[in-house]
C-alpha positions in Angstrom: 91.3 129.4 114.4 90.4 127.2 111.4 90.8 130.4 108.9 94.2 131.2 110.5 95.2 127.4 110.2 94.1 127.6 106.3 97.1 130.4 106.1 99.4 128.5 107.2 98.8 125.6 105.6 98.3 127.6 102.7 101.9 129.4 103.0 102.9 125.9 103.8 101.9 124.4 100.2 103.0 127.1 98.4 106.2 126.7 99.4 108.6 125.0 96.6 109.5 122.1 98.5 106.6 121.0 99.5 106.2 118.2 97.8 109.6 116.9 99.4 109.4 118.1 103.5 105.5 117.3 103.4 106.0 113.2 102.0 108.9 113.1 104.3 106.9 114.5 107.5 103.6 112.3 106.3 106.2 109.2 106.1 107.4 109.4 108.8 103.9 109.8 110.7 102.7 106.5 109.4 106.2 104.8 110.2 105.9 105.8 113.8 102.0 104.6 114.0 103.1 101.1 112.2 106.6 100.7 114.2 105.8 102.2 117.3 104.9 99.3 120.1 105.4 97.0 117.5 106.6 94.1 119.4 103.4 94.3 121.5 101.5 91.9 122.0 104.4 89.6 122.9 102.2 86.4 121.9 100.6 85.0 117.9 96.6 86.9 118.0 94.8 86.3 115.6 95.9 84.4 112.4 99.3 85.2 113.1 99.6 81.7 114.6 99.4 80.5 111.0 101.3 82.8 108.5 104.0 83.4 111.5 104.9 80.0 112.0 104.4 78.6 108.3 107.0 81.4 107.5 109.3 79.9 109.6 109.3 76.6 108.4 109.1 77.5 104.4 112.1 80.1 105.6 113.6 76.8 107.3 113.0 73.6 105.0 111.2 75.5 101.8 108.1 74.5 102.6 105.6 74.6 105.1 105.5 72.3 108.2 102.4 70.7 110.4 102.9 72.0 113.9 101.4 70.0 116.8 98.5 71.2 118.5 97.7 74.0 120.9 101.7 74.8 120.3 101.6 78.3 120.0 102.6 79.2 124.1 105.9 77.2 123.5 106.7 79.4 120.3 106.1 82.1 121.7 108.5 80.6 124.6 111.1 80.3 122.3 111.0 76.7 121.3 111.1 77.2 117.2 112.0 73.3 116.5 108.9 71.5 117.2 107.4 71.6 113.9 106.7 67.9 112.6 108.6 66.6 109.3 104.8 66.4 108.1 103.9 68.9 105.5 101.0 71.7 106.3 98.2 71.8 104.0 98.0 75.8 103.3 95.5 77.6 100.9 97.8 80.8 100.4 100.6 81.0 98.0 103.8 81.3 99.3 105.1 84.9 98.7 103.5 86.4 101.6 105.3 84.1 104.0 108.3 84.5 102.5 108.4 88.1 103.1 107.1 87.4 106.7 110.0 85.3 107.2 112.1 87.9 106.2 111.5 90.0 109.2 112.0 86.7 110.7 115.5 86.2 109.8 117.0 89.5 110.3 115.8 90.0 113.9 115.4 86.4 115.0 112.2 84.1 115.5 112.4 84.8 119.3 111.5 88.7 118.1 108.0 89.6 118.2 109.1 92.8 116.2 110.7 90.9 113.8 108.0 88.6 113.2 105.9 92.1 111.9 108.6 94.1 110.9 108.4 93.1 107.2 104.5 93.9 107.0 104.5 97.1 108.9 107.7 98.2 106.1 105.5 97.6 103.5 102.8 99.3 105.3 105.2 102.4 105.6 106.6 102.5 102.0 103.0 102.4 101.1 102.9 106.1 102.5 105.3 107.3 99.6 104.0 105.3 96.8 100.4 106.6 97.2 102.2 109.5 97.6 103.8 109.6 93.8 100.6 107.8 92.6 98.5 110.6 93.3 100.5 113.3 92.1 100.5 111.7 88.6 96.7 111.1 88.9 95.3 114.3 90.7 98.7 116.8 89.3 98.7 118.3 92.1 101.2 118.2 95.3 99.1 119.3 98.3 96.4 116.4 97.7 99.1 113.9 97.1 100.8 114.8 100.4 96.9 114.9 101.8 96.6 111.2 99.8 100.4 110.2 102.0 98.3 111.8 105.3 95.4 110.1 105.1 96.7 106.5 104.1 99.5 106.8 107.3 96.4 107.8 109.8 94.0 105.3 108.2 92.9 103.1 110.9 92.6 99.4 108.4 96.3 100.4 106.8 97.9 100.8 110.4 96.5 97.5 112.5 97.4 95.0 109.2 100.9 96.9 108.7 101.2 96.2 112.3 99.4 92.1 112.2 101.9 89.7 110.6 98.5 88.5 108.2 99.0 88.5 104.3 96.8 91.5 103.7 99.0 94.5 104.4 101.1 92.7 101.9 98.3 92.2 99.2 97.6 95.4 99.7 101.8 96.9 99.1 101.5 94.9 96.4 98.2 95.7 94.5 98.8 99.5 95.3 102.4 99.2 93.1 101.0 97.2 90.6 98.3 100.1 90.0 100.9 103.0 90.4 102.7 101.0 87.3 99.6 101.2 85.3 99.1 105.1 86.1 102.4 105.5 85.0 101.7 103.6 81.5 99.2 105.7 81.4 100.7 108.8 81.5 103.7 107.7 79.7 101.3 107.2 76.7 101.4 109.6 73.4 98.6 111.6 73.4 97.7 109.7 69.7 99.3 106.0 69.5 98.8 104.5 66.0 100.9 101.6 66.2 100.8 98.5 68.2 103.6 98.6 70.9 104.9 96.6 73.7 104.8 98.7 76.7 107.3 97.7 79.6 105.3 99.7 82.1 102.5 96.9 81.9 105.3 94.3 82.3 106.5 96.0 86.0 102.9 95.8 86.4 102.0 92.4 85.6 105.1 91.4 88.0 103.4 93.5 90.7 100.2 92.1 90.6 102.1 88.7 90.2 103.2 89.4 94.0 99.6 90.3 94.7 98.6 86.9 93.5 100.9 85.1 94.7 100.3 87.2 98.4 95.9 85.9 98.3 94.5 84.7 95.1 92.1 88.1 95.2 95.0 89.7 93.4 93.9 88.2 90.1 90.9 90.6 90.7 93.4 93.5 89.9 95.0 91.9 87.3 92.0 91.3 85.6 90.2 94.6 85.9 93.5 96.4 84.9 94.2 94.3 82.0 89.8 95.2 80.8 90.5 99.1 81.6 94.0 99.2 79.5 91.8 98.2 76.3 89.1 100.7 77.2 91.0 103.2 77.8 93.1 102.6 74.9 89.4 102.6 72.6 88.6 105.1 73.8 91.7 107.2 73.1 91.8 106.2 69.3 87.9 107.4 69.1 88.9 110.6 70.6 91.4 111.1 68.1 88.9 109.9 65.2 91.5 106.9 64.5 89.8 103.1 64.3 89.4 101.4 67.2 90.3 97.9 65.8 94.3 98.7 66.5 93.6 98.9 70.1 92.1 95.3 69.8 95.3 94.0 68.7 96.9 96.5 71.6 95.1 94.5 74.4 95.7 91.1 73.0 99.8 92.3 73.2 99.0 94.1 76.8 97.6 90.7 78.0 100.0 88.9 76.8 102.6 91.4 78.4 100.9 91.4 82.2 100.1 87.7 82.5 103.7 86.5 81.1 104.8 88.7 83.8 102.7 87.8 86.4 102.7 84.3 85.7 106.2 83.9 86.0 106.2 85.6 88.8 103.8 83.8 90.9 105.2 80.6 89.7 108.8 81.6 90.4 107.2 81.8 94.1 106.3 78.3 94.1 110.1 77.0 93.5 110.6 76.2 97.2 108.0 74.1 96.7 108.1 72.4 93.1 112.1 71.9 94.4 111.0 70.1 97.0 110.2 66.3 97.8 108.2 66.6 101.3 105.6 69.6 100.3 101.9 68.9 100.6 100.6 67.2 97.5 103.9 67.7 96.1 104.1 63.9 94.7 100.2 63.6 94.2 100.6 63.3 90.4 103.6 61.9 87.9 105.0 65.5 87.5 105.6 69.1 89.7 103.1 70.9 87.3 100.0 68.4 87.4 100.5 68.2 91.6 100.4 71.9 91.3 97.4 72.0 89.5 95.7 69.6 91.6 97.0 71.6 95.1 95.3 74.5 93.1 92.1 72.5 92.6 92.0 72.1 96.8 92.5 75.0 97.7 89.7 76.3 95.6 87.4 74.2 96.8 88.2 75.3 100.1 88.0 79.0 100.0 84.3 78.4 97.9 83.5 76.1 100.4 84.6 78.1 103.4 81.5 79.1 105.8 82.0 78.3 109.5 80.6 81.0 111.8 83.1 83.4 113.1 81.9 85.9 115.9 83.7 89.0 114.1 82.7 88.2 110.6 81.5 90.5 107.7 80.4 90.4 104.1 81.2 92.7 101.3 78.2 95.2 102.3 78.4 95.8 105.6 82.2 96.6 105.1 81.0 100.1 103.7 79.7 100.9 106.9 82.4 99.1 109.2 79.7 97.2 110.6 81.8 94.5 112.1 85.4 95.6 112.3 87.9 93.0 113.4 89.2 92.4 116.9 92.5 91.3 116.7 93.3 91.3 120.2 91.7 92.4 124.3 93.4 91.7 127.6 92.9 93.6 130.7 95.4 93.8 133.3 95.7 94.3 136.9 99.3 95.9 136.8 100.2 98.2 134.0 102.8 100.0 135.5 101.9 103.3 135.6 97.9 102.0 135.8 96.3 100.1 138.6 94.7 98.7 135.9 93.9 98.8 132.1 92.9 97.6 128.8 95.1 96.4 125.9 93.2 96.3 123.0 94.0 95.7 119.1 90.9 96.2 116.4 90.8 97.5 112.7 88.9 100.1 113.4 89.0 102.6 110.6 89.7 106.3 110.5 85.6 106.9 110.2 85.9 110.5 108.8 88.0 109.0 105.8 86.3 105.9 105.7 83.0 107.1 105.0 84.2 110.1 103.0 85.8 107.8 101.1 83.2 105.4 99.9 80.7 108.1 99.2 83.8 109.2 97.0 84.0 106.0 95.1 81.0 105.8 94.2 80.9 109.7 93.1 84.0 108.6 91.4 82.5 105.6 89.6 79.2 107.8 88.4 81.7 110.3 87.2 83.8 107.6 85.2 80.5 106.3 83.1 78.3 109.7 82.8 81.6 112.1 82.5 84.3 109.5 80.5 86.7 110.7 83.6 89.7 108.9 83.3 91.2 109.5 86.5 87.8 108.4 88.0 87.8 105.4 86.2 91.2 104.5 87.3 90.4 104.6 91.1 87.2 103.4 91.0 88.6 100.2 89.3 90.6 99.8 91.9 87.9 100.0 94.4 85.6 97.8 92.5 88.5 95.0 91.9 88.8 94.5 95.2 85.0 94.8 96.9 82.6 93.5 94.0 84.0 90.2 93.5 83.2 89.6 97.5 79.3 90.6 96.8 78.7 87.3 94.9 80.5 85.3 98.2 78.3 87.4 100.8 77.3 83.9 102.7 81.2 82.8 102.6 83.3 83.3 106.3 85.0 86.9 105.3 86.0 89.8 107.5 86.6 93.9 107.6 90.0 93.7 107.2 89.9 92.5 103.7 88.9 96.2 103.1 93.0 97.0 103.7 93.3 96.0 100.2 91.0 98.8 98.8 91.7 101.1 101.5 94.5 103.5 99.2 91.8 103.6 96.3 89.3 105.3 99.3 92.2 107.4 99.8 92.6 108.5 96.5 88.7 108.7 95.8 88.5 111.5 98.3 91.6 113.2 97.8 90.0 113.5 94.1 86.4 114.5 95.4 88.2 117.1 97.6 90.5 118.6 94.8 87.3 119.3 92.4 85.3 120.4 95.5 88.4 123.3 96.1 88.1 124.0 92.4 84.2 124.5 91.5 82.6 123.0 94.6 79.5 124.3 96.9 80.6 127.2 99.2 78.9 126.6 102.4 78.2 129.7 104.0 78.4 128.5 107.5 81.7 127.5 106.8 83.1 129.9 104.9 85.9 129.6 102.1 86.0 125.9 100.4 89.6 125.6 101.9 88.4 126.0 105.2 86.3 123.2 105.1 89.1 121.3 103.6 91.3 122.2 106.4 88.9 121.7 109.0 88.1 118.2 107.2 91.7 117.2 107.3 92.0 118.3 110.9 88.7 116.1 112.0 90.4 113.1 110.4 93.8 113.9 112.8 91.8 114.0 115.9 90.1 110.9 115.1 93.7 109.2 114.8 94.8 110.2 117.9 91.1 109.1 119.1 91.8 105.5 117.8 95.4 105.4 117.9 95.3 103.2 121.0 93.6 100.3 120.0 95.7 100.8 116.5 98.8 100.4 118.3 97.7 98.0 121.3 98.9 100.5 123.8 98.0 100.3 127.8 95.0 102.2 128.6 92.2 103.0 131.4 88.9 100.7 130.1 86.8 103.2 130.0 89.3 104.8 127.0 88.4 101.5 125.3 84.9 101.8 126.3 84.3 105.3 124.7 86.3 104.2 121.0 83.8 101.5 120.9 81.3 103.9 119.3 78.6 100.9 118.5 77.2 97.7 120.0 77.9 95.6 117.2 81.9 96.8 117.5 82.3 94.8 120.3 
């Protein structure tokens, strides 16, 4: 079965248009996993009740409002005025809500869909830009469709584009802002001996601008990005047997280029804000940009400061093992409809086979970028590292599993890459016969799993013991 399956898919990929019909049929996949039900549940879970209704209120007055207590039942019932004239103290940046809101304003605040629809877009155009990412990185269309495949059945990238939480949109954002740095990349001469502005790294900086101004982590990207342009750029000139002091001068200009960029962006995102009268902090010092400074100062000390004890917390280490994946929702009901009873369940449950293939990957990746000088390697395993080992040094601070959404694409394209040099010059298992039968039979694993985990992706009615049986560990519960 599996060797007749390889022929097809093999006919399949050879075919011209490919590249086309296979991102299109991928696409849509993930778009009906991240839209489908997506108005279910019908009340705020999780921290929804914050970044839902601060979006409203920066959509409504520019900033965000205080809401009374225990108020989230009469949202939910419709009642969208009862927000206080008392600004909210929040610790995100704005841009996240604001694209929340979005959603918010097209279909109405009384729409559960609409209060997701803007994150679960993202989460779906995320399908073709890892898509067009990996076929400059790995040249190669059938792994960059696989790359579109296994990001729109990965369990983390579906349950945030479906959550209306900032990290689906950290994640959009961090994933463009690296596609714009591939794409500098490639659009490089082979030998560069002058010093040159390059506008790539400026749609870059403005992308990880977004990310930053989404969750502070993005400055992670920015910064690790920024370190890899200069040492890739060194070690281009040494290649070439040019001096290396140019690409100095190169990195101070390519700094200078991204954080201009992202700068303004990020403090563009803030104009609702410094334009105000009424925002939190807002008239703490004599001018906008010292009470913005000083809001900054809070906020820092809060997230260092951050460690209350959450039941479905996780640090940076057990995330490589989904040790304590996220439950973002669990009901179970009497009446279903077409049940006597069931189970509605929401949790960030990855897609295991590419979860685990995919960290072993990254770190294959990341040997291969120091002992082999592999650029591509080193491109995706920065990515990877960016957004996990800044998290090892906070291990005792309140974080959770679905952080992991943000590094999620770079596990994607970790494995896609471990896969393609596997096809090319890897072990051939005789049990398992050719190398593209195992790939095949790999990729198929990873579809069953999805439709394994699909319903506590999507929150969809079904028998408990269905729940029971996708909770594969004690310690997921």
């Amino acid at each position: 079965m599996i060797g007749q399956l390889t022929k097809l898919v093999e006919r399949a990929v050879g075919s011209r248009h490919f590249l086309l019909f296979g991102s299109l049929l991928v696409t849509a996949i993930g778009a009906v996993l991240r839209f489908g039900n997506l108005a279910n549940p019908t009340n705020l879970i999780f921290d929804e009740t914050y970044y839902v209704k601060d979006a409203w209120t920066l959509g409504q007055t520019g900033t965000e409002k205080d809401w009374p207590d225990n108020f989230d039942p009469s949202f939910e019932a419709g009642n969208f005025t009862g927000y206080t004239e008392v600004a909210s103290y929040v610790v995100h940046p704005p841009v996240g809500k604001w694209i929340i809101y979005l959603g918010m304003w097209l279909f109405g605040a009384d729409s559960t869909f609409g209060w997701r629809f803007s994150v679960a877009l993202l989460g779906t155009l995320a399908i073709p830009l890892i898509i067009a990412t990996a076929r400059l990185l790995l040249r190669s269309n059938k792994f960059a469709v696989l790359a579109g495949l296994f990001l729109a059945i990965e369990g983390h990238s579906i349950v945030m584009s479906r959550t209306s939480v900032l990290d689906g949109i950290l994640a959009f954002f961090v994933l463009l802002g690296f596609f714009f740095i591939v794409l500098d990349q490639e659009r490089l001469p082979a030998v560069q001996k002058i010093v040159t502005l390059r506008p790539w790294l400026l749609l870059a900086g403005a992308s990880f601008g977004l990310a930053v101004g989404t969750k502070w982590s993005g400055l992670y990207f920015l910064a690790a990005f920024g370190l890899l342009t200069l040492l890739l750029d060194i070690s281009r000139r040494a290649h070439a047997g040019l001096k290396t002091w140019p690409a100095w001068l190169q990195a101070v200009l390519n700094a200078i280029t991204m954080l201009i960029a992202a700068g303004s962006v990020y403090l563009l995102s803030w104009l609702g804000w410094i334009l105000s009268s009424d925002g939190w902090g807002r008239s703490a010092k004599p001018s906008w940009w010292e009470s913005l400074w000083e809001y900054h100062l809070n906020a820092y000390r809060f997230h260092t400061g951050l460690s209350s004890d959450h039941p479905y917390q996780s640090n940076a280490l057990q995330w490589l093992v989904s040790a304590r994946p996220t439950a973002f929702f669990f009901e179970k009901y009497e009446d279903c409809g077409w049940l006597d009873s069931c189970t509605v369940a929401i949790t960030a449950v990855p897609n295991m086979a590419i979860w685990i293939g995919g960290v072993i990957a990254v770190f294959w990746a990341s040997y291969r970028a120091v002992h082999r000088l592999d650029k591509t390697a080193a491109l995706i395993a920065t990515g990877f590292l960016a957004g996990w080992a800044p998290w090892l040094v906070y291990l005792e601070r309140t974080t959770f599993q679905f952080y992991t959404v943000v590094f999620s694409a770079f596990l994607v394209l970790a494995l896609c890459y471990a896969l393609q040099r596997y096809l090319k010059r890897g072990y051939q298992l005789r049990l398992f016969g050719k190398r593209s039968r195992v790939i095949v039979g790999f990729v198929l694993f990873t579809m069953l799993l999805g439709l394994y985990f699909g319903s506590i992706w999507m929150g969809l009615e079904v028998p408990h013991w269905v729940w029971q049986i996708q909770m594969w560990f004690p310690f997921w519960v």
